[in-house]
FIDRENLUM-148890 format. One record per residue (C-alpha): residue number from 1; residue in three letters; x, y, z. Coordinates in steps of 0.2 Angstrom, whole numbers, always signed. Layout:
N
REC	NUM	ALA	X	Y	Z $
...
// end
This chain:
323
REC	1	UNK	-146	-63	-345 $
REC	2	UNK	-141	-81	-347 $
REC	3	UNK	-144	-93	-335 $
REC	4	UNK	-125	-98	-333 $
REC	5	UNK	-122	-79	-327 $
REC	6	UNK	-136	-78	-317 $
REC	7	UNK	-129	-93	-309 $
REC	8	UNK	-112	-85	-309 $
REC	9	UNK	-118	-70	-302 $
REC	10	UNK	-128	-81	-288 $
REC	11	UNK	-113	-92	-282 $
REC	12	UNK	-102	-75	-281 $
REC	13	UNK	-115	-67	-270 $
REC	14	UNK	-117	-82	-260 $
REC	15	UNK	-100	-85	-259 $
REC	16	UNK	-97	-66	-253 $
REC	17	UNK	-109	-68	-240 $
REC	18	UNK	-101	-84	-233 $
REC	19	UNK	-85	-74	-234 $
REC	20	UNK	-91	-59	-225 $
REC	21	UNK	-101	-71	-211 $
REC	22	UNK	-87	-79	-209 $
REC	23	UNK	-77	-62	-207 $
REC	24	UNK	-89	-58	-191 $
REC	25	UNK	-93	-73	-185 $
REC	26	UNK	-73	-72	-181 $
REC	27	UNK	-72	-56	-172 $
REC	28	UNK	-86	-62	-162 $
REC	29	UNK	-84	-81	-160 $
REC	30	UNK	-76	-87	-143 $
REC	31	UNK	-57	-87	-142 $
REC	32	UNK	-46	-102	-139 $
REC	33	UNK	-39	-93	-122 $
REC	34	UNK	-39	-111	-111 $
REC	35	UNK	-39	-99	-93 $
REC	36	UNK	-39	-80	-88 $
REC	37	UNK	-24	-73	-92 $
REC	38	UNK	-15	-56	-90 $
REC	39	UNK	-5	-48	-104 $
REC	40	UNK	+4	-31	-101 $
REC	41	UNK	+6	-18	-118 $
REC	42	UNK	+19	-9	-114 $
REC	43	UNK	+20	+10	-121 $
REC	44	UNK	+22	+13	-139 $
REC	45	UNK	+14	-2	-143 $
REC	46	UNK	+5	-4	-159 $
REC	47	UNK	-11	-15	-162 $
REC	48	UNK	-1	-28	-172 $
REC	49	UNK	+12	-28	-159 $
REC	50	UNK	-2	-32	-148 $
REC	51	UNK	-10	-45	-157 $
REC	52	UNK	+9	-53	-161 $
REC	53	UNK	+9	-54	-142 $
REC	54	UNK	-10	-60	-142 $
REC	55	UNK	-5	-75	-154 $
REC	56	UNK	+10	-81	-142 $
REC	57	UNK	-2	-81	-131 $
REC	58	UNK	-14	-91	-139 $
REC	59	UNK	-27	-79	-134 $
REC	60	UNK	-32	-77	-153 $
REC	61	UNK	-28	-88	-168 $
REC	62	UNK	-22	-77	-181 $
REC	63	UNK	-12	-60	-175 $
REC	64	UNK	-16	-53	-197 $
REC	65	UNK	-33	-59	-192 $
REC	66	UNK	-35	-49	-180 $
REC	67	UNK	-28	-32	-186 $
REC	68	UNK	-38	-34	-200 $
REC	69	UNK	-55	-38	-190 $
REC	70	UNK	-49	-23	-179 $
REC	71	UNK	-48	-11	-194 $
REC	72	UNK	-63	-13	-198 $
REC	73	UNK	-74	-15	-182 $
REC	74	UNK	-63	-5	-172 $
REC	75	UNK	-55	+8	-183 $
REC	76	UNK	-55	+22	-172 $
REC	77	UNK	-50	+12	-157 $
REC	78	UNK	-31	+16	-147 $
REC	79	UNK	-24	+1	-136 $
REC	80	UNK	-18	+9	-119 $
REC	81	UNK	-2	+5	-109 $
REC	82	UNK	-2	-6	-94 $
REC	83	UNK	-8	-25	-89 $
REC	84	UNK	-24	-30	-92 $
REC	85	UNK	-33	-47	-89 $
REC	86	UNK	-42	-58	-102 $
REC	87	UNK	-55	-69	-95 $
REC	88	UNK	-56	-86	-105 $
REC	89	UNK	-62	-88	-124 $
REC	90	UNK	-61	-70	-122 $
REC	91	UNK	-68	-67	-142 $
REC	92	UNK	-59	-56	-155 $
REC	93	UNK	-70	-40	-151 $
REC	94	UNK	-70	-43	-132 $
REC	95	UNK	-52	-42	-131 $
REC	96	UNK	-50	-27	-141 $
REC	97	UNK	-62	-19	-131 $
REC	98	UNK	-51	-22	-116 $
REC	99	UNK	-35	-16	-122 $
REC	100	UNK	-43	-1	-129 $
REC	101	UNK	-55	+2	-112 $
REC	102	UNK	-41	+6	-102 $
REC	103	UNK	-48	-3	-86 $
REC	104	UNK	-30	-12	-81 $
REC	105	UNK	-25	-24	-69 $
REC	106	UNK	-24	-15	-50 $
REC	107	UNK	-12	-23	-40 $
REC	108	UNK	-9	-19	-23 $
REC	109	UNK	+5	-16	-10 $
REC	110	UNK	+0	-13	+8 $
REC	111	UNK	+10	-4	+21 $
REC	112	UNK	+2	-5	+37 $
REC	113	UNK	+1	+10	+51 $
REC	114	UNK	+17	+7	+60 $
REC	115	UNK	+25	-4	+50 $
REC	116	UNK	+46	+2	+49 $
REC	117	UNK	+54	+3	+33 $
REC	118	UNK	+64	-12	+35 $
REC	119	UNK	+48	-20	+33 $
REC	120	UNK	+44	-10	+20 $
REC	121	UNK	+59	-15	+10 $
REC	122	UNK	+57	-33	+11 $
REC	123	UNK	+41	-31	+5 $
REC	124	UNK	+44	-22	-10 $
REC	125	UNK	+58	-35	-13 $
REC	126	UNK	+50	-48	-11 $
REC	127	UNK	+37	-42	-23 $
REC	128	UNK	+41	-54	-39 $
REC	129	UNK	+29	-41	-51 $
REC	130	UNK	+41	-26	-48 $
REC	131	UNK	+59	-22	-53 $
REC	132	UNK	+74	-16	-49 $
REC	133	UNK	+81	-12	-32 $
REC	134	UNK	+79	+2	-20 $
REC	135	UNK	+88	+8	-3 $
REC	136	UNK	+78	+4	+15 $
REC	137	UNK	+67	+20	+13 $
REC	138	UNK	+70	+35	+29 $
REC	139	UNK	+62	+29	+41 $
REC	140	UNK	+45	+39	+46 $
REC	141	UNK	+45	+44	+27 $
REC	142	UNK	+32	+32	+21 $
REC	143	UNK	+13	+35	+21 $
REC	144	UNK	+5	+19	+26 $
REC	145	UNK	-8	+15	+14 $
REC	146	UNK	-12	+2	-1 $
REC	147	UNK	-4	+9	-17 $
REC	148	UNK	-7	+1	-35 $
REC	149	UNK	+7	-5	-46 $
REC	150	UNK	+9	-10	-63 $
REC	151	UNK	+17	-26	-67 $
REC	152	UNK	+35	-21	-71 $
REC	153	UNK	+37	-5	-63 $
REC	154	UNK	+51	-1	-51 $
REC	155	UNK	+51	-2	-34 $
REC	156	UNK	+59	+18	-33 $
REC	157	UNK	+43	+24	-43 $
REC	158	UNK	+33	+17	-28 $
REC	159	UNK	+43	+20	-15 $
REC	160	UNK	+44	+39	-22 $
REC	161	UNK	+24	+39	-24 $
REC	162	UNK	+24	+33	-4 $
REC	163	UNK	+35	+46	+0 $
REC	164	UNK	+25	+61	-11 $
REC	165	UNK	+11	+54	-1 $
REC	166	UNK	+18	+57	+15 $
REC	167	UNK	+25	+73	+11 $
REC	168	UNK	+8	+80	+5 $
REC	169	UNK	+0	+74	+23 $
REC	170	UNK	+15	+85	+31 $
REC	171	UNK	+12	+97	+21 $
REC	172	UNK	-10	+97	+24 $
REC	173	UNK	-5	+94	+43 $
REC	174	UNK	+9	+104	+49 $
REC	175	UNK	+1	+123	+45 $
REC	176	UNK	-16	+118	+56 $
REC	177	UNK	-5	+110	+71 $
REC	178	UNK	-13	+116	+88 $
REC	179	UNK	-3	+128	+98 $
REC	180	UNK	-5	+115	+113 $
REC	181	UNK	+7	+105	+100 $
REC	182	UNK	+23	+102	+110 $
REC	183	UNK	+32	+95	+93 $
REC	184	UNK	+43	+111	+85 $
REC	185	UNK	+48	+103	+68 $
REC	186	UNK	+39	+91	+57 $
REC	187	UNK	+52	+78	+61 $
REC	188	UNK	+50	+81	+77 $
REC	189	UNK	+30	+78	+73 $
REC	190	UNK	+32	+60	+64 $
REC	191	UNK	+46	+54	+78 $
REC	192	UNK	+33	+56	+90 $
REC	193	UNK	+18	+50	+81 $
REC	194	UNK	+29	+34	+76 $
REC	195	UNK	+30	+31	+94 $
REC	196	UNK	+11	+35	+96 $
REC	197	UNK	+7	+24	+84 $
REC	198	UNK	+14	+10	+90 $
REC	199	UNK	+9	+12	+109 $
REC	200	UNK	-9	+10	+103 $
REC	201	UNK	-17	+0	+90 $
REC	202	UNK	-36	+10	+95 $
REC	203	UNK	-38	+24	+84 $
REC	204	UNK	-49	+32	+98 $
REC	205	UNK	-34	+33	+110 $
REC	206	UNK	-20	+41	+98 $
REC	207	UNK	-27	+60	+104 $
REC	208	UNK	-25	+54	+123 $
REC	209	UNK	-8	+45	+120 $
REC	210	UNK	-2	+60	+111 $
REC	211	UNK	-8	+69	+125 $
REC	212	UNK	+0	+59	+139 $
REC	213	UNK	+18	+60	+128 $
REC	214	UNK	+17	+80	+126 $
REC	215	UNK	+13	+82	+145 $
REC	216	UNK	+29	+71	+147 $
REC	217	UNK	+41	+83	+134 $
REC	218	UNK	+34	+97	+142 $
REC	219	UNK	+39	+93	+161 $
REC	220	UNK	+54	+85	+157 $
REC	221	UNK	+50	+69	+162 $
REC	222	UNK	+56	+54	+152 $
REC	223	UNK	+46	+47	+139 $
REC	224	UNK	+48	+28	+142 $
REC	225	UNK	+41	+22	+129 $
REC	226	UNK	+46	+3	+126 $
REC	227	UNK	+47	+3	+107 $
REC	228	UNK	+59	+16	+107 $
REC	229	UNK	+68	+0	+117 $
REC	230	UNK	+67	-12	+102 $
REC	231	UNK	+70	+0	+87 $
REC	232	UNK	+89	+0	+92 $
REC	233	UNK	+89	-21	+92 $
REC	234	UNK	+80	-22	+78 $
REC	235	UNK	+74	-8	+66 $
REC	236	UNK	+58	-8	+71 $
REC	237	UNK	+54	-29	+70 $
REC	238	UNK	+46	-37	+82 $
REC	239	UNK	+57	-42	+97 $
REC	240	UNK	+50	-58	+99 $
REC	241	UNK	+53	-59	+117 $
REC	242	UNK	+53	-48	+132 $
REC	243	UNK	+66	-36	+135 $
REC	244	UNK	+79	-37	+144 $
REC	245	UNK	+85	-26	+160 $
REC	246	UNK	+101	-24	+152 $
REC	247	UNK	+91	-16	+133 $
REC	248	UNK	+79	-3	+147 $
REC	249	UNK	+96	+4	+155 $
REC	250	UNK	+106	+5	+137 $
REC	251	UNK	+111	+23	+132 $
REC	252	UNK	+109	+26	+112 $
REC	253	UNK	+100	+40	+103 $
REC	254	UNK	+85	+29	+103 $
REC	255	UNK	+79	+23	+120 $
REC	256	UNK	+69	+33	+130 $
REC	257	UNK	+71	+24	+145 $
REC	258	UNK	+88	+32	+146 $
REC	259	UNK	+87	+49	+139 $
REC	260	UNK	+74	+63	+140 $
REC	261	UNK	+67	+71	+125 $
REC	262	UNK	+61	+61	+110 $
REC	263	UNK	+75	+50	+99 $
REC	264	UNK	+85	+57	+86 $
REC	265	UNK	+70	+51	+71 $
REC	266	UNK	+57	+40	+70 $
REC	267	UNK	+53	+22	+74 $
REC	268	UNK	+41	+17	+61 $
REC	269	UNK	+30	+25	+49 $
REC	270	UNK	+16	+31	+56 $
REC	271	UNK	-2	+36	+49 $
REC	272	UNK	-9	+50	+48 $
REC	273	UNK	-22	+49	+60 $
REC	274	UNK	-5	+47	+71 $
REC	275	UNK	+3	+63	+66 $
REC	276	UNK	-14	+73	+66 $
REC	277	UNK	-16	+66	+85 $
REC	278	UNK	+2	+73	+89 $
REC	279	UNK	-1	+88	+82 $
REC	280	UNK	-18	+92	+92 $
REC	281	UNK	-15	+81	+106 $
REC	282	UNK	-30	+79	+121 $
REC	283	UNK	-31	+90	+132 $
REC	284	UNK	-25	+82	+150 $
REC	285	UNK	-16	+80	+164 $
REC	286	UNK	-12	+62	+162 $
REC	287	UNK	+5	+56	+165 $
REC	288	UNK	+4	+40	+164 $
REC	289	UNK	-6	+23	+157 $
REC	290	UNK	-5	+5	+155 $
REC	291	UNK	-15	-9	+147 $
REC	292	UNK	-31	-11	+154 $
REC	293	UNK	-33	-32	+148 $
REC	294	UNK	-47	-25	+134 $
REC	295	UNK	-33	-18	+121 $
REC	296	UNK	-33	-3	+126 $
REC	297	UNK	-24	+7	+139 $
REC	298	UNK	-30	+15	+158 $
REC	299	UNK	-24	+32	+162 $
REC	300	UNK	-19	+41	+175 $
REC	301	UNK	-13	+59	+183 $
REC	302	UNK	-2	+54	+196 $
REC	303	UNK	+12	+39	+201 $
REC	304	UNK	-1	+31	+214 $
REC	305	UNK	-14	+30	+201 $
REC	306	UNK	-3	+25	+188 $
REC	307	UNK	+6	+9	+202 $
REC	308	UNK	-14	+4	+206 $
REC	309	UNK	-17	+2	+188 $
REC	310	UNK	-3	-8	+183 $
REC	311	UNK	-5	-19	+196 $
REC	312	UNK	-24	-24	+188 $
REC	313	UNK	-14	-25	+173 $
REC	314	UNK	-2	-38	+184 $
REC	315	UNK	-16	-47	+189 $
REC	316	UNK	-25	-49	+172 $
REC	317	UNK	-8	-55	+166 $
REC	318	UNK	-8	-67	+179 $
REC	319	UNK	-24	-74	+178 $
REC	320	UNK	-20	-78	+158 $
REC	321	UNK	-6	-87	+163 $
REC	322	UNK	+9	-72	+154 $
REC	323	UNK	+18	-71	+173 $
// end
């Protein structure tokens, strides 16, 4: 073999192997991404499609680049649906590995134990990384909880995951109910757990408030149950100042103040440590209770009981400077 092809046959191998260096080195290099960023791939979408939107991004330089590298290095590889996050200079391989790992972005929304759905509707609203619109969901229909979203999706598909949710606790709950249960429908069960849940933020007393409530339906005596005052004024919001002597003596479907029996629905949404309480509620004679200054409440079997304790309660208030 002459020198010139052996010289020939040197530079092609040479240049080959630059070619093919450069060809990984590529796919592994750091990426020009500046900052963390998200991108969503929505369904259906292809690996170019991806990497057009990868480009636009500047999260790779070359989207024809990319397929390419990805044919090779990751030819049996499927990008999934949904919105992942690319950490900065994310490289070639690292970002392929993301779309195809399926470990999306998990975003939250939060409904807290006793929150109405009035509330629950402005937060979904105001929640910029879903769509579309939705009706203020039943009240009591919710299951407080944290559920995950997907940037984009409709506010119905979480309110209806909300609502599956709360159905399924009914439908776990309702069958083991105790016979001391006073509740005869599951209505009936989350109307008077809403009003549980809001009398008492200590999970610890939601059995003894339950059972103070059922004692009440059972004797006929009325409930009096203050938030079932303010749902009336204002869907279940804070009132932001007491209440007035002219709201306790108001006559609606709600107020318990002025009618015996529990109000024609729910409050709020309550949990389901709530509805479990209503539906096995203590065991006890109580009648009545009251704060007791510590967060939680004192209770008691008869009115003279009942009059001693709030007036510890009045003293306590007094002493803090609230009368």
């Amino acid at each position: 073999m002459s020198r010139l092809l052996k010289a020939l046959f040197l530079g092609a191998g040479l240049l080959f192997l630059i070619v093919a260096g450069n060809f990984v080195y590529g796919w592994n290099a750091a990426g020009p991404l500046a900052k963390e960023a998200a991108i969503v791939i929505k369904p259906g979408a292809s690996i170019r499609s991806a990497a057009g939107q990868l480009e636009d991004m500047g999260a790779i330089k070359s989207a024809d680049a990319f397929v390419n590298r990805a044919r090779i290095f990751g030819a049996s590889s499927t990008i999934k649906t949904g919105e992942f996050l690319l950490p900065a200079h994310a490289s070639n391989s690292e970002i392929l590995a993301i779309l195809t790992g399926g470990k999306t972005v998990q975003r939250m929304v939060t409904v807290p134990e006793g929150m109405p759905s009035i509330m629950v509707y402005e937060r979904l609203m105001a929640n910029d990384r879903l769509t579309g619109t939705v009706a203020i969901p039943a009240e009591g229909s919710i299951l407080p909880d944290s559920y995950a979203f997907e940037k984009g999706e409709p506010r119905a598909a979480v309110v209806a995951r909300m609502q599956a949710a709360m159905q399924k606790v009914i439908d776990d709950l309702w069958p083991k109910r105790s016979k001391d249960a006073v509740v005869k429908t599951p209505l009936e069960a989350v109307t008077l757990a809403s009003i549980v849940e809001k009398e008492t933020s200590k999970k610890s007393e939601l059995r003894m408030v339950a059972g103070v409530y059922s004692n009440r339906l059972k004797t006929g005596m009325m409930l009096q149950a203050d938030p079932t005052i303010i749902y009336p004024i204002t869907r279940g919001k804070p009132l932001g100042r007491r209440i007035r002597q002219s709201e306790i003596a108001s006559v609606n479907d709600y107020n318990t103040y002025s009618m015996v029996g529990l109000p024609k629905g729910p409050i709020a949404n309550p949990s389901r440590a709530a509805i479990e309480a209503v539906l096995n509620p203590e065991k006890t004679r109580a009648l009545f209770f009251v704060a007791d200054g510590t967060g939680g409440h004192v209770f008691a079997n008869t009115l003279e009981e009942h009059n001693a304790n709030v007036e510890k309660w009045y003293a306590i208030r007094r002493e803090r400077g609230e009368m």
